[in-house]
C-alpha positions as CSV (number, residue, x, y, z in Angstrom):
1,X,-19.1,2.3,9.1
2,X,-20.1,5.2,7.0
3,X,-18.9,9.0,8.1
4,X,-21.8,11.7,7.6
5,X,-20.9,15.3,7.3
6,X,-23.7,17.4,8.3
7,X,-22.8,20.7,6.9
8,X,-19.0,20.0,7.9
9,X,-19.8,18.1,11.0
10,X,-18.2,14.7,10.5
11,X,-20.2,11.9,12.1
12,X,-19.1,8.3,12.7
13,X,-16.5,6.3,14.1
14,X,-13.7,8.1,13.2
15,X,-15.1,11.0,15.3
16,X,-15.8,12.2,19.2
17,X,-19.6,11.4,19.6
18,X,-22.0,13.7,18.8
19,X,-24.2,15.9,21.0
20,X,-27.6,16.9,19.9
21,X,-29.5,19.6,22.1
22,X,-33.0,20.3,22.0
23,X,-35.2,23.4,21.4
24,X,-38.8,23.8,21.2
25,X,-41.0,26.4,19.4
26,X,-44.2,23.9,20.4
27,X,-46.2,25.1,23.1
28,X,-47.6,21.7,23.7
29,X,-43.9,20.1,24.4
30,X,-43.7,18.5,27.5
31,X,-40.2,19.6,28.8
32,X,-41.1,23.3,29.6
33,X,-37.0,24.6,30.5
34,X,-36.8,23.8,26.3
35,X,-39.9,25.7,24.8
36,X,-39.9,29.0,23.5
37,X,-42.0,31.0,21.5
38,X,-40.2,34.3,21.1
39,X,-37.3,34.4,19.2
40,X,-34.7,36.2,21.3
41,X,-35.7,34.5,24.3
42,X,-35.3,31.5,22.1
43,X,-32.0,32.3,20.9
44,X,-30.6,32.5,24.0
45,X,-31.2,29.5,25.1
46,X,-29.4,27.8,22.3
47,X,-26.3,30.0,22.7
48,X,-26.2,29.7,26.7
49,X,-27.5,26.4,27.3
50,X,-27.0,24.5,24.3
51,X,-24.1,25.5,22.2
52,X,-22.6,26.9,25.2
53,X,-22.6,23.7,27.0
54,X,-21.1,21.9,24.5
55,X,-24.0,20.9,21.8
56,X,-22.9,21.0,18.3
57,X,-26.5,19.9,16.7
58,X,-29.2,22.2,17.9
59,X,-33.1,20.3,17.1
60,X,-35.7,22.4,16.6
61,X,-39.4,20.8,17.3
62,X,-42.5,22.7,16.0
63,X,-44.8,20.6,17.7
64,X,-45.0,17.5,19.9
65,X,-44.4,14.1,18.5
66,X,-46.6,12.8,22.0
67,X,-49.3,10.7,21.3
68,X,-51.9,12.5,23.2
69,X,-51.9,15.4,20.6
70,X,-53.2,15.9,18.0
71,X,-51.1,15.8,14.8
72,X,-50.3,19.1,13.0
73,X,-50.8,19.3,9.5
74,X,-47.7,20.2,7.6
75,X,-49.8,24.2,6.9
76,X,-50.0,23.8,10.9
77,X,-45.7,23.3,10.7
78,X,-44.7,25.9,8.2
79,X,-47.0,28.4,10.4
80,X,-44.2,28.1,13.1
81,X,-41.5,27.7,11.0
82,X,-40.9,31.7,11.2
83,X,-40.5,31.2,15.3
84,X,-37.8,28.5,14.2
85,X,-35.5,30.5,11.4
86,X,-35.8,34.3,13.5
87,X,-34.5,32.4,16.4
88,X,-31.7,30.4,14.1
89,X,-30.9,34.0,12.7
90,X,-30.2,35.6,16.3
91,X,-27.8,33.1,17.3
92,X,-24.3,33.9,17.6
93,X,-22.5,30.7,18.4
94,X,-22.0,28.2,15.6
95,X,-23.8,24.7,15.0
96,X,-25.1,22.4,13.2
97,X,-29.1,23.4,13.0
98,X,-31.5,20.4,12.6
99,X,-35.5,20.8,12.2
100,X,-37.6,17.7,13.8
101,X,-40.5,17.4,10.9
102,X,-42.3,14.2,9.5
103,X,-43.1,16.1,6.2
104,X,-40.8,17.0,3.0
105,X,-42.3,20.0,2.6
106,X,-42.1,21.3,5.8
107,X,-38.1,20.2,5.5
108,X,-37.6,21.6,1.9
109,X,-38.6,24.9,3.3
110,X,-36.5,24.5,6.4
111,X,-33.2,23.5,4.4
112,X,-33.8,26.2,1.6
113,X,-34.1,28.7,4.3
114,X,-31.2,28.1,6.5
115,X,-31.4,24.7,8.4
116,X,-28.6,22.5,7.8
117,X,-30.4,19.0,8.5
118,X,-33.6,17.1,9.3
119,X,-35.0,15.0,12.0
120,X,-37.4,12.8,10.5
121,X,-39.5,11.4,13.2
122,X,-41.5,9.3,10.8
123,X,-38.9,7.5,9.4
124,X,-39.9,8.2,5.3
125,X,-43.2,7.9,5.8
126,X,-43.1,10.6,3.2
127,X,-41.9,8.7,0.4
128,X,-40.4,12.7,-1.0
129,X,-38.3,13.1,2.6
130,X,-35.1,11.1,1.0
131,X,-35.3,12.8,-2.7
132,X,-35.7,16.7,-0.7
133,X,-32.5,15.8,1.7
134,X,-30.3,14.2,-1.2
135,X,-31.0,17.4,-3.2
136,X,-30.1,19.6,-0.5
137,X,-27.2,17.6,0.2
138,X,-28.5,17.8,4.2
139,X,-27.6,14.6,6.5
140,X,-31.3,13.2,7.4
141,X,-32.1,11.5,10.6
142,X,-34.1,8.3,10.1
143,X,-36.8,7.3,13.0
144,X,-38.1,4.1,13.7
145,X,-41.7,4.5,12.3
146,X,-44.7,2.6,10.3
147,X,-44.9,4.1,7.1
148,X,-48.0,6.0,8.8
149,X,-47.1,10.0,9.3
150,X,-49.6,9.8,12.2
151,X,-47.8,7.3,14.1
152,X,-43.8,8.2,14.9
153,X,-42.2,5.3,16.6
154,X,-44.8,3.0,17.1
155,X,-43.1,0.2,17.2
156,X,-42.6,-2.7,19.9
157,X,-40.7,-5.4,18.5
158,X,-36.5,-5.3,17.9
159,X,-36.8,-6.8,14.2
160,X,-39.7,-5.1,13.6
161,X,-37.8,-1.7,14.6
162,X,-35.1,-2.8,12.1
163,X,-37.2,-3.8,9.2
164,X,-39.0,-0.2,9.5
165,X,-35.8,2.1,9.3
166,X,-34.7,-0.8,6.3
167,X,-38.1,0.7,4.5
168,X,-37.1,2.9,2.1
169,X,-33.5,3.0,2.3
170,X,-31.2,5.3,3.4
171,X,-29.9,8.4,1.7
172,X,-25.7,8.9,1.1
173,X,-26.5,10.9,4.3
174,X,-28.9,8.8,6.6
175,X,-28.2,8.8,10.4
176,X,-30.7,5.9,12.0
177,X,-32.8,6.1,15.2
178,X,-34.4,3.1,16.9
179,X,-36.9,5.1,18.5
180,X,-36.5,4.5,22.2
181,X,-39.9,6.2,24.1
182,X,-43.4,5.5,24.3
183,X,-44.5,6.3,21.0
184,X,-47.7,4.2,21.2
185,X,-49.4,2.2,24.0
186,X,-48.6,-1.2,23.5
187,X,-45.0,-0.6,23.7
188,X,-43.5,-1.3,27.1
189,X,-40.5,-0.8,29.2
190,X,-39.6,-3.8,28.9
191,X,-39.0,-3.3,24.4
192,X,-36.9,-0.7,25.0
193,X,-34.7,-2.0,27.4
194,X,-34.3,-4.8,24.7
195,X,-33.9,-2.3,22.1
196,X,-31.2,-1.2,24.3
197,X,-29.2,-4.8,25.0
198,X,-29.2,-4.9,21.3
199,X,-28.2,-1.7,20.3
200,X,-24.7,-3.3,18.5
201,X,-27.1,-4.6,15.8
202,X,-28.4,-1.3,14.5
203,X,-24.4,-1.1,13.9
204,X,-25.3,-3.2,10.8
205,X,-26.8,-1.0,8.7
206,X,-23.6,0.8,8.3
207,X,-25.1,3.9,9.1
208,X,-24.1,6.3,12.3
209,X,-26.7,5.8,15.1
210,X,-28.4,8.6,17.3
211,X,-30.2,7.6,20.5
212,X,-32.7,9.6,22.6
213,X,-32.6,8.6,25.8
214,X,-32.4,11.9,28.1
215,X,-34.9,10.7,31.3
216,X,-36.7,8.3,29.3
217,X,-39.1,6.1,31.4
218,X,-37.3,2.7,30.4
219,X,-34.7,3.9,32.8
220,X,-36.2,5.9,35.2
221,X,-38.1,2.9,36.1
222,X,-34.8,0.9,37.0
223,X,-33.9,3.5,39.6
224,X,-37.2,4.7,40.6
225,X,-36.9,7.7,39.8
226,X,-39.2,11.1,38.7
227,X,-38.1,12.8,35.1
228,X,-36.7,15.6,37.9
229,X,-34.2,12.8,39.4
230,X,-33.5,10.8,36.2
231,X,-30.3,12.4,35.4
232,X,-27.8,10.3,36.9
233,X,-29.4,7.1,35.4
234,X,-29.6,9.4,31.6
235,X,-25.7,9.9,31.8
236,X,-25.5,6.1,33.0
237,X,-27.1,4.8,29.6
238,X,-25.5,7.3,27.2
239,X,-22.1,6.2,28.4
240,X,-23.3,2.6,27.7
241,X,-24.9,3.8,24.4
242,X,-21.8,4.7,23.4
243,X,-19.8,2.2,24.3
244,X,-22.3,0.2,22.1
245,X,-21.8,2.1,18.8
246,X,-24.1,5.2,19.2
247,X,-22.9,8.5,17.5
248,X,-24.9,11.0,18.6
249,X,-26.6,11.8,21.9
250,X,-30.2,14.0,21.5
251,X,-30.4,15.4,24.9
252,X,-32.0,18.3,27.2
253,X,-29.0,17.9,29.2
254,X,-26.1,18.9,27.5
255,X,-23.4,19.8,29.5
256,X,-23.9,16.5,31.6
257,X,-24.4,13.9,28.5
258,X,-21.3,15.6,26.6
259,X,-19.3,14.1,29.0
260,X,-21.2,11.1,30.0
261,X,-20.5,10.2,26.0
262,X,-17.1,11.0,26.0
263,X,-16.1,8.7,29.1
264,X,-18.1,6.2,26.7
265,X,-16.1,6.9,23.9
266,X,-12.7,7.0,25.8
267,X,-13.2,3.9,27.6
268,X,-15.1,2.3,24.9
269,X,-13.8,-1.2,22.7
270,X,-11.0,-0.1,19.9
271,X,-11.9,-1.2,16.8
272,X,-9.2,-1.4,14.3
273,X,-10.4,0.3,10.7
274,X,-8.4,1.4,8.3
275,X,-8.2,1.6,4.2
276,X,-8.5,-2.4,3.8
277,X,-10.1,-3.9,6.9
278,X,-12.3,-2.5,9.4
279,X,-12.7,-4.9,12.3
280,X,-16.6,-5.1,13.4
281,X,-18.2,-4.6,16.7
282,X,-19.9,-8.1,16.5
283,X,-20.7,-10.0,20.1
284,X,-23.9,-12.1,19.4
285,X,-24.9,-13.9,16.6
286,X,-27.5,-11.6,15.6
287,X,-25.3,-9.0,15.4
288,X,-23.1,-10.5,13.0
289,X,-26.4,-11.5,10.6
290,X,-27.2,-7.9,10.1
291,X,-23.5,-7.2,8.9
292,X,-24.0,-10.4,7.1
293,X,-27.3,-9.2,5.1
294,X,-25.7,-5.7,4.3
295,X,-23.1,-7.5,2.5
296,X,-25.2,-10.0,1.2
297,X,-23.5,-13.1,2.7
298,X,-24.7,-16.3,4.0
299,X,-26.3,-15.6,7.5
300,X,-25.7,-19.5,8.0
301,X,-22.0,-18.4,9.2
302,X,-23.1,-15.9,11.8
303,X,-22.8,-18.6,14.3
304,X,-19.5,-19.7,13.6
305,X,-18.4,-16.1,13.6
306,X,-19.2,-15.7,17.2
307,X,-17.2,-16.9,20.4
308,X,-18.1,-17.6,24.1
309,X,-15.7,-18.3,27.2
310,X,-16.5,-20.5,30.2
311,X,-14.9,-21.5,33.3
312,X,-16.5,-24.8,34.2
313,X,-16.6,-26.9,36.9
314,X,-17.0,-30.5,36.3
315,X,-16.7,-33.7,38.5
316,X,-13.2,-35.2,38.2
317,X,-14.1,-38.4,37.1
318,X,-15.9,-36.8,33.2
319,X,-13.4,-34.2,33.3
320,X,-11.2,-35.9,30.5
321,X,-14.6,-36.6,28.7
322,X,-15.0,-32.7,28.5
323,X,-11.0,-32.7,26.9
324,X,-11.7,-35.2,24.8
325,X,-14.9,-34.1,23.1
326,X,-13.9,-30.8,22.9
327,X,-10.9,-31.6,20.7
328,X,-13.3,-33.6,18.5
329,X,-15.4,-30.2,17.8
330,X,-12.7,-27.1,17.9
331,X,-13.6,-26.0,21.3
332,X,-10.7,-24.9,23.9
333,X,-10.8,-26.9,26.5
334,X,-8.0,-26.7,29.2
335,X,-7.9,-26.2,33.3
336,X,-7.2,-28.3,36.2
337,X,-10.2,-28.7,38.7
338,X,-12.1,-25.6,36.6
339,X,-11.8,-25.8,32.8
340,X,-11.9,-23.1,30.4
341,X,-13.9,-23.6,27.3
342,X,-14.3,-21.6,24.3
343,X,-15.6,-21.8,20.9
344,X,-17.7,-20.2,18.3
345,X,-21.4,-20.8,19.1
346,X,-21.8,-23.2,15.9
347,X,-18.7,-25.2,17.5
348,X,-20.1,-24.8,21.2
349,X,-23.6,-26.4,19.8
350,X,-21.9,-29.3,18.8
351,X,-20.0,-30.0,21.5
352,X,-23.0,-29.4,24.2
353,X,-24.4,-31.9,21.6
354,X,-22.0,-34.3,21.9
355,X,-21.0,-34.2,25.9
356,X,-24.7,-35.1,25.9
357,X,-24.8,-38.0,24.4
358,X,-21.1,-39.0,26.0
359,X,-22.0,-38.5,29.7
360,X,-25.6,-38.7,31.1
361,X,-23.7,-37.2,34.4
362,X,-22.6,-33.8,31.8
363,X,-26.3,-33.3,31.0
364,X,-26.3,-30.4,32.9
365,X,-23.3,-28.8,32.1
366,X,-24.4,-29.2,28.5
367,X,-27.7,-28.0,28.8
368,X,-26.4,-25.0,30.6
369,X,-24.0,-23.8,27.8
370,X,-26.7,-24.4,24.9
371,X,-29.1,-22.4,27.0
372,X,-26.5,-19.5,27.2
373,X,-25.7,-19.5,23.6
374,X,-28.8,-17.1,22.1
């Protein structure tokens, strides 16, 4: 996994996770308790509520990425960017200042005037974003986007999500984002609470990972519950998110999700890395293909790089068949009146294969371990 340092802020495995707080200078933002248009008011707020709860990326938004607005030209941007440097000049504690843009302009100014790093909603739908970051040397946050710089996020589909923040590659200092909101009508619930099982793949780009999930609907829905009561079910997922591989937390909350990400990280799975080896977060086949196709291997062995366990419970008479079969196909198979088995899935598929065609009365079993294998 690659380390970014954002203006001396190391991000990646090797480090605590990240928190990212959130300012507005957008009037039309949606989370009132983060917009500000006057400077010291503005300032304020970043050195009580964010840095001083624990945020060391502060995200400045000049308008609102929601789809009911209308777009702001990048003229429309650099007309607020004023609001956004007095306030970052007023500060007084120390952080890691990121502007939330679509446009390379807009982040050329940003960086040459004080920013440290950009948030690029879009994903490089401005084919200039990558070249302005690299010659800044500024760590770039990549969206989940259509190369369309009207249309952040809109995206429904898990592969498709991955494809987009593949588009266009990644700069020495690219952090990824898989988009989780509703960035456009079709996208459901339901997508990003897939997006969400499968967050380990986005692992495969080698890249550190942000998520934004502070009270996002995907979860609020699970609960039940208003933006107002979300919390709880916020500081729920980011511990999760972390667990899974995420590196920084974007978040309205801060002093809340700082520690909901380090009981993540704390409690999350070791993974040995050193100069040599670096073991890999890999728990579904899919999973291991992305690692696969960033080291251009043969995706044909991501099945038999993948185990599963089972305790199963089999009439006495076809339990031997089970033994048997299994030490045909390198599947563990051992138990008294409950077996455990375990394999790789490529293994596992043979042997469900095979018990198939050995016992009509293990049908069952069989079909229910091929059915759990994808």
């Amino acid at each position: 996994m690659h380390t970014v340092d954002a203006a001396g802020l190391q991000i990646g495995d090797d480090h605590p996770p990240r928190i990212m707080g959130v300012l507005n200078v957008s009037k039309e933002s949606p989370y009132s308790p983060s917009v500000f248009d006057d400077p010291d008011e503005a300032a304020a707020y970043v050195d009580e509520e964010l840095i001083g709860e624990g945020a060391d990326i502060v995200d400045i938004g000049l308008e609102s990425a929601n789809k009911r607005f209308e777009v702001l030209s990048a003229e429309q941007e650099l007309d607020r960017l004023d609001t956004a440097l007095e306030t970052i000049e007023r500060v007084d504690g120390n952080a890691v200042f990121s502007i939330e843009t679509r446009y390379a302009e807009v982040a050329d100014a940003a960086l040459e005037a004080g920013f440290d790093m950009v948030n690029d909603i879009c994903g490089f739908a401005d084919p200039e974003m990558p070249e302005v970051c690299s010659a800044h040397d500024a760590a770039v946050v990549k969206m989940a986007s259509p190369p369309d710089l009207e249309r952040p996020g809109a995206i429904e589909d898990v592969d498709d999500i991955y494809d987009a923040l593949s588009r266009n590659g990644f700069t020495e200092k690219t952090i990824v984002d898989p988009a989780f909101g509703g960035w456009s009508e079709e996208k459901a619930l339901e997508d990003d609470r897939e997006t969400f099982r499968r967050l380990r793949e986005f692992r495969g780009y080698g890249q550190p990972i942000l998520v934004s999930i502070n009270r996002k609907n995907f979860l609020r829905d699970v609960a039940g519950r208003s933006t107002e009561e979300a919390l709880p079910v916020s500081l729920a997922a980011t511990a999760m998110a972390v667990e899974r591989g995420a590196h920084v937390v974007r978040t309205h909350d801060v002093a809340e999700t700082r520690d909901a990400a380090l009981i993540g990280h704390e409690f999350g799975r070791e993974r040995h890395r050193d100069r040599a080896v670096e073991e890999l977060d890999v728990t579904t086949p899919k999973e291991a293909e992305r690692h696969i196709d960033r080291l251009n291997g043969d995706r044909a062995a991501a099945e038999a790089s993948v185990a599963r366990a089972y305790e199963v419970h089999a009439p006495a008479d076809r339990r031997q068949t089970l033994v048997d079969v299994a030490a045909d196909t390198g599947v563990v198979c051992t138990g008294g009146e409950d077996l455990f088995i375990a394999g790789t899935v490529s293994d596992l598929e043979v042997f469900a294969d095979r018990i198939t065609r050995a016992s009509k009365a293990l049908a069952g079993v069989a079909g229910e371990i091929r059915s759990s294998l994808r």
